[in-house]
N, C-alpha and C positions, 0 to 999 in steps of 0.2 A: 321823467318817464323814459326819457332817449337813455340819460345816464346807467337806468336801471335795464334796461334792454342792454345796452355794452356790458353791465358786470355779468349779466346772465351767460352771455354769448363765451365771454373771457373765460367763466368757472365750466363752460360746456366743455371748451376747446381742451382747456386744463386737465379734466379727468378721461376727456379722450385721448388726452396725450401719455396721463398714467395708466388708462387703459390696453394703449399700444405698448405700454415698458413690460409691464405684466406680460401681456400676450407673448409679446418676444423671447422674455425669462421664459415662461413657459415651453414655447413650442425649443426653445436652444437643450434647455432640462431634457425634453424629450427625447430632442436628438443625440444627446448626452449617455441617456438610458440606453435607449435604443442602439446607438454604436455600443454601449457596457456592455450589452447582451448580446448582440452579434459576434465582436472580440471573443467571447467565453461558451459561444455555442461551440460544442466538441472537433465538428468537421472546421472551425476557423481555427480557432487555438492550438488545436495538434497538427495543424499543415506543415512543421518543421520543428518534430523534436529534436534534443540537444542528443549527446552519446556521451557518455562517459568515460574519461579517457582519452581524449582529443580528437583529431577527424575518423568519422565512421568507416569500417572495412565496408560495407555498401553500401548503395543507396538507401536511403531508410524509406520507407511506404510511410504515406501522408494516411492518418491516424491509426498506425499502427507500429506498439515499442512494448518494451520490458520493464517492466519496476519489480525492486527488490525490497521486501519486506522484513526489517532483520528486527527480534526481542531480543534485549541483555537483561541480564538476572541484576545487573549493580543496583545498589539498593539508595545510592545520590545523586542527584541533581549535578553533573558534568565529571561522574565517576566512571571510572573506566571496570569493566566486564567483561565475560564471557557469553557469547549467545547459545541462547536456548531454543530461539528460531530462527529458521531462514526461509522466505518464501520467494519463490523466482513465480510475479503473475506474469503472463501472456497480452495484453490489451488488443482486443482487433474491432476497433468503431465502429468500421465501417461494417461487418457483420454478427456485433453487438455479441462475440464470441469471446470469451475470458478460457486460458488454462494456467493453472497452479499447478508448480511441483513443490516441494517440499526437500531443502538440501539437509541432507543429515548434518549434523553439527559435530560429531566425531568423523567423520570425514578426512583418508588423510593427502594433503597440500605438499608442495614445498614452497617453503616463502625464502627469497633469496635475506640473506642475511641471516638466517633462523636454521634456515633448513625444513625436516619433513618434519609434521604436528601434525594437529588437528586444525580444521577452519575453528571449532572454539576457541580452541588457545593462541591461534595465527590473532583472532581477533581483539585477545588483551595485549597480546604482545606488544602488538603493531600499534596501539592505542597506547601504552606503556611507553614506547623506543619515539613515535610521533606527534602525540596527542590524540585525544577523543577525537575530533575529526577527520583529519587526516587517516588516523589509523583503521578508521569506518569503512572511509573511501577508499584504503587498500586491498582490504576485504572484499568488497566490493568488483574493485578488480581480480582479484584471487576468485570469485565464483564466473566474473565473464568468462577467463581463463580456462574453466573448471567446464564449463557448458556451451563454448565457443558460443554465446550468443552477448551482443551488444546490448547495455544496461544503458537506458534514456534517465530511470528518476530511481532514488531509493528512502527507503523513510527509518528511522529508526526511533524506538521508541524501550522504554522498560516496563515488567508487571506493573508498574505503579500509575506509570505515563499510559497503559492500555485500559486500567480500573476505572481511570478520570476519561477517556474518551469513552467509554460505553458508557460512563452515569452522564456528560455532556449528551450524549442522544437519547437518553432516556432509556437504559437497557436495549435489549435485544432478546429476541428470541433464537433460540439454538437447536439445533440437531444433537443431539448425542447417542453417537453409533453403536455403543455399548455401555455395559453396565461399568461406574466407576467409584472408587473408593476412596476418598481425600486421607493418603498416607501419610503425606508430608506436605500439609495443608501451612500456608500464614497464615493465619488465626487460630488461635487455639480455637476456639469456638468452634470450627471447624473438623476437625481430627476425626478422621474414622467416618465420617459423614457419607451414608449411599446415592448415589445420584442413581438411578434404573434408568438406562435406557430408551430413548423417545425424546420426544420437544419437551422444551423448559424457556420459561423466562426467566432471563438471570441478569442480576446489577450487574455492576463492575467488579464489585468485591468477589462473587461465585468465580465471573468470568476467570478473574485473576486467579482462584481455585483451581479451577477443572486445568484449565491449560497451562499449567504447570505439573502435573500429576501424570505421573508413569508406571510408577510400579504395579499399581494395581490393573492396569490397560494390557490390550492384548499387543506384542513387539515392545513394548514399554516405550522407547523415543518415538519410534513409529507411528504406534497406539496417540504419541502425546500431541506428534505434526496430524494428524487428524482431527482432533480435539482444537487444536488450534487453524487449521486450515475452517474447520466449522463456525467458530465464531468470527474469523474472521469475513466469512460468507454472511454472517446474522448480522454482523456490523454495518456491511453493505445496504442488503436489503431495507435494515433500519432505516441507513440514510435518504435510500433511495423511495421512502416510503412515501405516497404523497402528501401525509399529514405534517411531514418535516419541512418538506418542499421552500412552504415561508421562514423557515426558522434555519434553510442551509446558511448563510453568510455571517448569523451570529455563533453558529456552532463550529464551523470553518475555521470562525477568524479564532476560534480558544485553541485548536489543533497544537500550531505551533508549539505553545507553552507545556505543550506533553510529550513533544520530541524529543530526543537525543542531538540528532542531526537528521539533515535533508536538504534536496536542493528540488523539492518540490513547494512552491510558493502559493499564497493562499487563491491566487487565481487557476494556479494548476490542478486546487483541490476543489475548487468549484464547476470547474468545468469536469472533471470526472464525476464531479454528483451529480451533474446533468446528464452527464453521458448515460448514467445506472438508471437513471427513469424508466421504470416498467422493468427493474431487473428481478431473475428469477434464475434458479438452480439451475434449469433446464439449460442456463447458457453457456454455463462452467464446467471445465472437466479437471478433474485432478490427478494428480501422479504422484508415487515415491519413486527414489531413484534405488532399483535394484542393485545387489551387488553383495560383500560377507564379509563381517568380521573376524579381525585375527588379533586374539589378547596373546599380549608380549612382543611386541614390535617394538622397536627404538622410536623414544620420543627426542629431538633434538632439542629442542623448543624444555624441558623440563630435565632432558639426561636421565631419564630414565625408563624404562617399558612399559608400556597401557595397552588398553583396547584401541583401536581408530577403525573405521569402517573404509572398504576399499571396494568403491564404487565401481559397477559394470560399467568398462567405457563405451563399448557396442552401444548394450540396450538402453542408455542416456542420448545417445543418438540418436539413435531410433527414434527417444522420445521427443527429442529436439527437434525433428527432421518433418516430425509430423505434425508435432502440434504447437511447436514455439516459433515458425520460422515461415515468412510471407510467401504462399505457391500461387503463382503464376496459373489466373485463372484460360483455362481451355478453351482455343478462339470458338467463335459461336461460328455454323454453319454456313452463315450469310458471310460474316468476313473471312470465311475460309474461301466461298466462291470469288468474291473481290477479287 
């Protein structure tokens, strides 16, 4: 009876002791978690973005920077192109405030070594003379240069890497600001196809459709960075949807494998999915960059004459000044008296 009283006592002791390993796994998991998500909550993560380029011309404000959104037309997997988008967003966190411009892509540069082109052809060149990446990140510098503002992250991606992220999220719904016509659609299937005006849900494959299509749009490139500044708004929202919410870290982690290049990392794209939680139009503002084309201008870059568009440097200013660049909030009345 005593002996059977000890083995009891011993098998109590025993699973309270697996009980305590458990507990501890546990509450350690927790803490584990718990730091995962404080690290990737947006005001911790963006306390000290990187700059592009090496040390920053100023201080940079704690969550708020610039990313570059660049499309290439290349149709392989580590082939070098010419872009067909550029998108300069704005990010400000801390007043959950986004602006996009949109850099024309006949645009004209000078790239040392090259001379004066277009940022299209600065961008295969430079991809050409340094590799796909490098030649990315020159670019890159080539629009800081262009916009005097400092570029924290940029992503790049081709029609085909943007088809595969909008069917990873389940399509998207879109705005489309005007009536448009698939003139020069991929897919035959496509050809001649009306899109009217108004919301649409669209895969990847439309997506890849519409935002590529010019001619038939009103500015034609112009018409085409609106089409494209739109979906890329739809992709947002998508993400930011709450139904997606459990499903950001598996669609995250596929991102990569649709890039080009980027030195945006899958925590950096988790933490901007959280940041968009409850995003809406209303937060966004958009911009082209004013300014006139002149057909027959020397291209260095090809040796011979084209179109390139020659951007207003004032009213790019202007736009920069107000809507891309951190102002110095107006002391409150009370710390004026202080």
């Amino acid at each position: 009876m005593e002996k059977a009283q000890k083995g009891t006592k011993k098998s109590k002791g025993k699973w309270k002791i697996v009980g305590l390993i458990f507990l501890g796994l546990f509450l350690l998991a927790g803490g584990f978690a718990i730091y995962g998500y404080n690290k990737l909550k947006p005001e911790n993560h963006f306390k000290n973005v990187p700059v592009m380029g090496g040390e920053p011309r100023e201080v940079p404000a704690n969550g708020v920077f610039n990313v570059l959104l660049l499309g290439s037309d290349t149709r392989e997997k580590g082939g070098i192109g010419h872009t067909d988008s550029m998108m300069l967003v704005h990010v400000d966190l801390n007043k959950k405030k986004y602006s996009m411009m949109s850099i024309p892509r006949d645009t004209r540069v000078y790239v040392d070594g090259i001379g004066y082109t277009k940022l299209t052809s600065a961008h295969y060149m430079l991809q050409a003379k340094k590799g796909v990446v490098a030649g990315i990140e020159e670019v890159v510098g080539q629009i800081s240069d262009l916009t005097g503002l400092e570029i924290s992250y940029y992503a790049e991606t081709s029609y085909w890497g943007f088809q595969d992220i909008i069917n990873t999220i389940g399509g998207i719904t879109m705005t489309v600001p005007f009536d448009v016509t698939l003139t020069h659609s991929w897919y035959p299937e496509n050809r001649d196809k009306f899109i009217p005006k108004g919301t649409h849900v669209f895969d990847g494959k439309m997506v890849t459709e519409i935002t590529h299509e010019r001619y038939s749009v009103p500015g034609t490139d112009f018409g085409r960075q609106r089409l494209q500044a739109e979906a890329i708004l739809g992709a947002v929202k998508e993400l930011a949807d709450p139904k997606n919410i459990s499903k950001l870290p598996e669609i995250i982690k596929a991102f990569p494998n649709y890039l080009i290049a980027t030195n945006v990392s899958t925590e950096d794209m988790l933490s901007l999915a959280f940041a968009a939680k409850g995003f809406s139009r209303d937060q966004v503002e958009y911009f082209q960059i004013p300014g006139h084309g002149i057909n027959g201008i020397y291209d260095d870059a090809l040796k011979a004459n084209n179109w390139q568009y020659m951007i207003d440097k004032d009213q790019l200013k202007q736009i920069v000044d107000q809507h891309f660049t951190v102002k110095e909030e107006p002391p409150t009345e009370t710390a004026t008296q202080q």
